[in-house]
MARKESE-627703 format. One record per residue (C-alpha): z, y negated, x negated; residue number from 1. Coordinates in Angstrom, 2 decimals, decimal comma, m for minus. Layout:
BEGIN
+---------+---------+---------+-----+
:       z :       y :       x : num :
+---------+---------+---------+-----+
:       Z :       Y :       X : NUM :
...
+---------+---------+---------+-----+
! end
This chain:
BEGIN
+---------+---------+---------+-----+
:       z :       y :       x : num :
+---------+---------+---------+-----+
:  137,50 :  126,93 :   26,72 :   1 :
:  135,94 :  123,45 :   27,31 :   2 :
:  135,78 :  124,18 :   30,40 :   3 :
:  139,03 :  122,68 :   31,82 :   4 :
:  137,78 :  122,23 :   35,77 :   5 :
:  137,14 :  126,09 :   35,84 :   6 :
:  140,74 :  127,22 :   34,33 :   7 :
:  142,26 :  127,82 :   37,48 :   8 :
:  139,85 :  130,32 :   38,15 :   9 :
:  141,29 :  132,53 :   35,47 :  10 :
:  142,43 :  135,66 :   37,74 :  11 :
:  145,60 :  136,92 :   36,55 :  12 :
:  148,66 :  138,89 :   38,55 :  13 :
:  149,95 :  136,20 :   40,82 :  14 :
:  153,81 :  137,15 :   40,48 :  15 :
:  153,35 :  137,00 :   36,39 :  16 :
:  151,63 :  133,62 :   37,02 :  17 :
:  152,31 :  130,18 :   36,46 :  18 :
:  149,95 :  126,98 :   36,75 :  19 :
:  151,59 :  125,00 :   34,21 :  20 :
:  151,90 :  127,20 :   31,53 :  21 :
:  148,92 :  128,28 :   31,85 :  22 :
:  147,44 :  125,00 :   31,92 :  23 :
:  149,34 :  123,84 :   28,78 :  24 :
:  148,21 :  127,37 :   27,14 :  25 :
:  144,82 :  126,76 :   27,82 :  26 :
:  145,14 :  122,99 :   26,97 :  27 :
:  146,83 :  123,89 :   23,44 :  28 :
:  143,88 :  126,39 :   22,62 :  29 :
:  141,41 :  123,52 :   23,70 :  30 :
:  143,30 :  121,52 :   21,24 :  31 :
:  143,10 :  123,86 :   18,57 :  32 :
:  139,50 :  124,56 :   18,67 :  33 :
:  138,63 :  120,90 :   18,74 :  34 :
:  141,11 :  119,89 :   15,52 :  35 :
:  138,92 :  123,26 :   14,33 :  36 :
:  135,98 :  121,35 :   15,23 :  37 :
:  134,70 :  124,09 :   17,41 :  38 :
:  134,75 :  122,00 :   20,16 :  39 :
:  133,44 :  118,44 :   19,05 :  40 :
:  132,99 :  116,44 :   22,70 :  41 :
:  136,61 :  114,52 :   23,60 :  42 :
:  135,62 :  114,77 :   26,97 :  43 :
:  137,54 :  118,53 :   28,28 :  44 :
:  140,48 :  117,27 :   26,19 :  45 :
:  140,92 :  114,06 :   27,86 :  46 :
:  139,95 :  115,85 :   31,26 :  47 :
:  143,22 :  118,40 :   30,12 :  48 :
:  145,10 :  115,48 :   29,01 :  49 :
:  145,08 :  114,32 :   32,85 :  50 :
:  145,80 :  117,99 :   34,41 :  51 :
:  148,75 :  117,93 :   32,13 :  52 :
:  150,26 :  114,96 :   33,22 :  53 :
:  149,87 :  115,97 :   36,64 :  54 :
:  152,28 :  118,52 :   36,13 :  55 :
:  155,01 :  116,60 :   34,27 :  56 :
:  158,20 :  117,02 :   35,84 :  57 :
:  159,94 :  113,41 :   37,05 :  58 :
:  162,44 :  114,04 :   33,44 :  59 :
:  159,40 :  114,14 :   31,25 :  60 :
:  158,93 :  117,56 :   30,67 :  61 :
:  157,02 :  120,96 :   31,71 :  62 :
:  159,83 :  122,71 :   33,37 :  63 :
:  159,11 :  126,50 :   32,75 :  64 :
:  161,83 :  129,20 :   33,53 :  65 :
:  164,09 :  126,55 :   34,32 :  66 :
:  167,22 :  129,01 :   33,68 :  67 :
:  165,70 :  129,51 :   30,21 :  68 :
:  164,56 :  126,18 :   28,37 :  69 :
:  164,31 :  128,35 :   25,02 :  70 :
:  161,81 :  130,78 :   27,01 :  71 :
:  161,94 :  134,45 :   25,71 :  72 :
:  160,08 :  137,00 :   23,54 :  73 :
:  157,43 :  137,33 :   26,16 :  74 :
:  156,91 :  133,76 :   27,57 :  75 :
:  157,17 :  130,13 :   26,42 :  76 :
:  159,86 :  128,19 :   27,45 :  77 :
:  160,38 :  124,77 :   29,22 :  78 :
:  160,90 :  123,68 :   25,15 :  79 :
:  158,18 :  125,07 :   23,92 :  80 :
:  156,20 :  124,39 :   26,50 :  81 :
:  157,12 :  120,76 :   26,56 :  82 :
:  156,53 :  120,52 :   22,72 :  83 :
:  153,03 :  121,68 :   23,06 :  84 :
:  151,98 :  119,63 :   26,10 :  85 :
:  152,62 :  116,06 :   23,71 :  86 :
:  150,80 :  117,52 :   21,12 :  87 :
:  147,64 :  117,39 :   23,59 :  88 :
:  148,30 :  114,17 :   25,21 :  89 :
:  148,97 :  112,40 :   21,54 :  90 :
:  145,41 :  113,59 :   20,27 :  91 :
:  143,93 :  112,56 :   23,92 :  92 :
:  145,68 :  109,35 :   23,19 :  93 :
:  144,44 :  107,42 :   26,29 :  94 :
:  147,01 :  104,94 :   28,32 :  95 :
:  148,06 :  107,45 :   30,59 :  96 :
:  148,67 :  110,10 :   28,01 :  97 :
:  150,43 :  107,66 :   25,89 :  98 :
:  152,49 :  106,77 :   29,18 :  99 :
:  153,49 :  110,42 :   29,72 : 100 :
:  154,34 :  110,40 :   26,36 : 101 :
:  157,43 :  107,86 :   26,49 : 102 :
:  158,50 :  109,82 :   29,42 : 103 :
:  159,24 :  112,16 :   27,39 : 104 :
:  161,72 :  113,03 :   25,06 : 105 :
:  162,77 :  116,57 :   23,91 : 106 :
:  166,41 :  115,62 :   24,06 : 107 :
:  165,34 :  116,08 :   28,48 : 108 :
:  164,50 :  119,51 :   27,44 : 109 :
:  167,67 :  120,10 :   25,53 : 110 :
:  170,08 :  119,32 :   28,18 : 111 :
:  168,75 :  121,68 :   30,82 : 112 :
:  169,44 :  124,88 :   27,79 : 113 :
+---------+---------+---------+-----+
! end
């Protein structure tokens, strides 16, 4: 899990796979063990933090299932997905994340239910 640089190499079905979510999955459980103090170096989060913003879409969010902002029993949506992305970037709480951050508004999210 702190382990950020190796996520991609998580081998899943490629048709039931998608790099952003999974990167904000494995972000939010990164965040979640460090507030848990299981992980105590800053460094993976900050090195997530940066991955993240990477895949911000040009509206601020992390467009997933773009027909389905809400997402569905079985998969997060572009909302959720969204929602839990700022939650790593305000802990990281570097420039850049902080940047992203004011890109984004959940209102984006909203408009493309």
């Amino acid at each position: 899990m702190s382990q950020p640089g190796i996520w991609e190499q998580n081998k899943g079905n490629p048709g039931f796979s998608d790099k952003t979510l999974s990167g904000v999955q494995f972000a939010s459980a990164l965040l979640a063990a460090f507030e848990a103090g299981q992980v105590k170096d800053r460094q993976p989060l900050e090195f997530a933090a940066r991955r993240l913003i990477a895949e911000q879409a040009a509206d601020g969010a992390w467009r997933i299932e773009p027909d389905s902002a809400l997402g569905s029993p079985t998969t997060w949506g572009t909302t959720l997905t969204t929602s839990m992305a700022m939650k790593v970037l305000q802990q990281d709480g570097s420039a850049k994340s902080i940047e992203a951050s004011s890109r984004t508004s959940l209102s984006c999210v909203a408009a493309a239910a």
